[in-house]
C-alpha positions as a printed NumPy array, in Angstrom:
array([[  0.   ,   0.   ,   0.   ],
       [  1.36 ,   3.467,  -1.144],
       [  1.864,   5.641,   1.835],
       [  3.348,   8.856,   0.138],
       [  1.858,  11.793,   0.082],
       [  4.233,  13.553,  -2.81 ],
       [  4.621,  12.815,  -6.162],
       [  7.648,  11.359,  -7.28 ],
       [  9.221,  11.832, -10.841],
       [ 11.162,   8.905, -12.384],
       [ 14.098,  11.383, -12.905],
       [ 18.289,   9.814, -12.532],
       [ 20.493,  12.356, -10.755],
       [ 23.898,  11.418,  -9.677],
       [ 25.026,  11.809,  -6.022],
       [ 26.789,  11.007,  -3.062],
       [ 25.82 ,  10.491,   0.376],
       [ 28.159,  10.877,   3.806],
       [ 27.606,   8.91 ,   6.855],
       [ 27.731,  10.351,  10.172],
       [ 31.303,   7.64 ,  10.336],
       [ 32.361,   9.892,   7.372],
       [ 32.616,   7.326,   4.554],
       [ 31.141,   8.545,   0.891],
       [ 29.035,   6.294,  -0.667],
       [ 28.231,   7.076,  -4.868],
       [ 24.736,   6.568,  -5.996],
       [ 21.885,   7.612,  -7.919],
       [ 18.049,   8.106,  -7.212],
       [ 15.453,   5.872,  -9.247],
       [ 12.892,   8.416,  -8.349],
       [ 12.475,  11.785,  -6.668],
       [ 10.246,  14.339,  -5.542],
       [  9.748,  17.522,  -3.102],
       [ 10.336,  15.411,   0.059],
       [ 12.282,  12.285,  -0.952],
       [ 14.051,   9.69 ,  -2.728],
       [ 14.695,   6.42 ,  -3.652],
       [ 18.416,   5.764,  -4.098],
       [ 19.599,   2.603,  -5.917],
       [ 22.493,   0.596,  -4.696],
       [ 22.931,   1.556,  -1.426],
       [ 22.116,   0.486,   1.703],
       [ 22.328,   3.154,   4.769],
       [ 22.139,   1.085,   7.966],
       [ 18.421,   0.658,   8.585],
       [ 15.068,   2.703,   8.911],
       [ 15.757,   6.072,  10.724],
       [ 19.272,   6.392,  10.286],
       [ 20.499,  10.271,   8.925],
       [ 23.114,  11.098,   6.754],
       [ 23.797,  13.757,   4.103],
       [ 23.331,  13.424,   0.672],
       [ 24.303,  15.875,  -2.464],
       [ 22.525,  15.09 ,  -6.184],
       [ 24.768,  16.64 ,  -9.019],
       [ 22.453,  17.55 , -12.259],
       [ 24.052,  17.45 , -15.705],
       [ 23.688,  18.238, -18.722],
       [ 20.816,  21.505, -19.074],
       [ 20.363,  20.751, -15.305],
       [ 23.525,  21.882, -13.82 ],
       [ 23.342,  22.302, -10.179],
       [ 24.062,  20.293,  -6.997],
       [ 21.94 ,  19.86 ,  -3.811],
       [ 22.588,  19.301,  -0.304],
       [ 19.946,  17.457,   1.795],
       [ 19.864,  16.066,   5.412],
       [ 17.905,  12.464,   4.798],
       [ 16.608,   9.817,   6.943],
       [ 15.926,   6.587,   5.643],
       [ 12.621,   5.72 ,   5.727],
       [ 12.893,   2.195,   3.997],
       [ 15.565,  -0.085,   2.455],
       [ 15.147,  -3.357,   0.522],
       [ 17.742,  -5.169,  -1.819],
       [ 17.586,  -2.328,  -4.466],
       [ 18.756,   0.703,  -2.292],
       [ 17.239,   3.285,   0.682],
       [ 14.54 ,   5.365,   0.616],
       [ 14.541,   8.4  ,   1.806],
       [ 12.731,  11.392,   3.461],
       [ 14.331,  14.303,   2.79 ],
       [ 14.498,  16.465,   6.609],
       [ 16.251,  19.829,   5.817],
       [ 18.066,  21.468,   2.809],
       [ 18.764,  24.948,   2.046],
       [ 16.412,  27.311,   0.895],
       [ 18.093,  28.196,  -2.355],
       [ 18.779,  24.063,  -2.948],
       [ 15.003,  23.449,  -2.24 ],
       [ 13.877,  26.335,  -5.143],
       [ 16.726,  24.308,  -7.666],
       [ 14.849,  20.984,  -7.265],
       [ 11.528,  22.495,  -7.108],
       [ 12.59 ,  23.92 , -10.75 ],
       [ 14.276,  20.825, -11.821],
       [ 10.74 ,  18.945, -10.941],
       [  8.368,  21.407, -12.546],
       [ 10.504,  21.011, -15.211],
       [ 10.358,  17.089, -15.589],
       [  6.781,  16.586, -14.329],
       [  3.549,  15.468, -16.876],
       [  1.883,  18.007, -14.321],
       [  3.705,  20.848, -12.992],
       [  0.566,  21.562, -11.219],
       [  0.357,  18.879,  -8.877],
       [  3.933,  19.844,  -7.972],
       [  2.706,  23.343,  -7.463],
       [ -0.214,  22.038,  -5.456],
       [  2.057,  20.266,  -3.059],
       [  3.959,  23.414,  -2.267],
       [  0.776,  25.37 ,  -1.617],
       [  0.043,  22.47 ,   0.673],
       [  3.485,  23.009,   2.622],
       [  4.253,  19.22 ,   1.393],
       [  8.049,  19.933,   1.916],
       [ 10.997,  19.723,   4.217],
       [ 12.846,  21.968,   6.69 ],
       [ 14.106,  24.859,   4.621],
       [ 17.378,  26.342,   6.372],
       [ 19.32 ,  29.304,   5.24 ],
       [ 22.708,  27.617,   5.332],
       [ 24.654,  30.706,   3.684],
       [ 28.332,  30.838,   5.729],
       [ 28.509,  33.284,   8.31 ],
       [ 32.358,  35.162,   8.394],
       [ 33.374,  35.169,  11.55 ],
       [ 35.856,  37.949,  13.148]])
């Protein structure tokens, strides 16, 4: 039974996700939308376990991303996950990058209005002196 409230776009992005131990694992998501992804051949440690994870678009879509994730579900294809924070200016990229890809920009439009979406941070570096 589908649980998820978000639509999620069949879309490949490249990435790499760091544990908390600080090893880099490469991957790529089979699917994503505003407030997750599925991420194929990896497995994260089990359901509810963070980490960070950064998707690199190519090609007209050149950008990366930085998200804080929780995994939400595994199985012998990869992790899901539930995306918990990301910058603001990251979150507006991938909103783009989905409108973009979607059969119905709408319903992607619809979710925002909804507030379907994670944590937005302003993670902008601060000089300190």
């Amino acid at each position: 039974m589908e649980k998820r409230q978000n639509t999620r776009l069949p879309v490949r992005l490249s990435g790499q996700l760091c544990l908390d131990d600080g090893c880099q694992h490469d991957t790529e998501t089979q699917d994503i939308g505003l407030c997750g992804a599925f991420l194929d051949r990896v497995r994260l440690g089990g359901v509810g376990h963070g980490c960070v994870l950064t998707l690199f678009g190519g090609e007209e879509d050149v950008f990366s991303v930085t998200i804080d994730v929780r995994v939400v579900h595994e199985n012998e294809f990869g992790s899901g996950v539930e995306f918990q924070s990301l910058d603001r200016r990251d979150f507006e990229l991938l909103e783009s990058l989905l409108e973009a890809r979607a059969p119905a920009p709408a319903q992607i439009r619809r979710e925002l209005k909804q507030r379907r979406f994670p944590d937005l941070k302003n993670w902008m570096l601060s000089s300190s002196g």
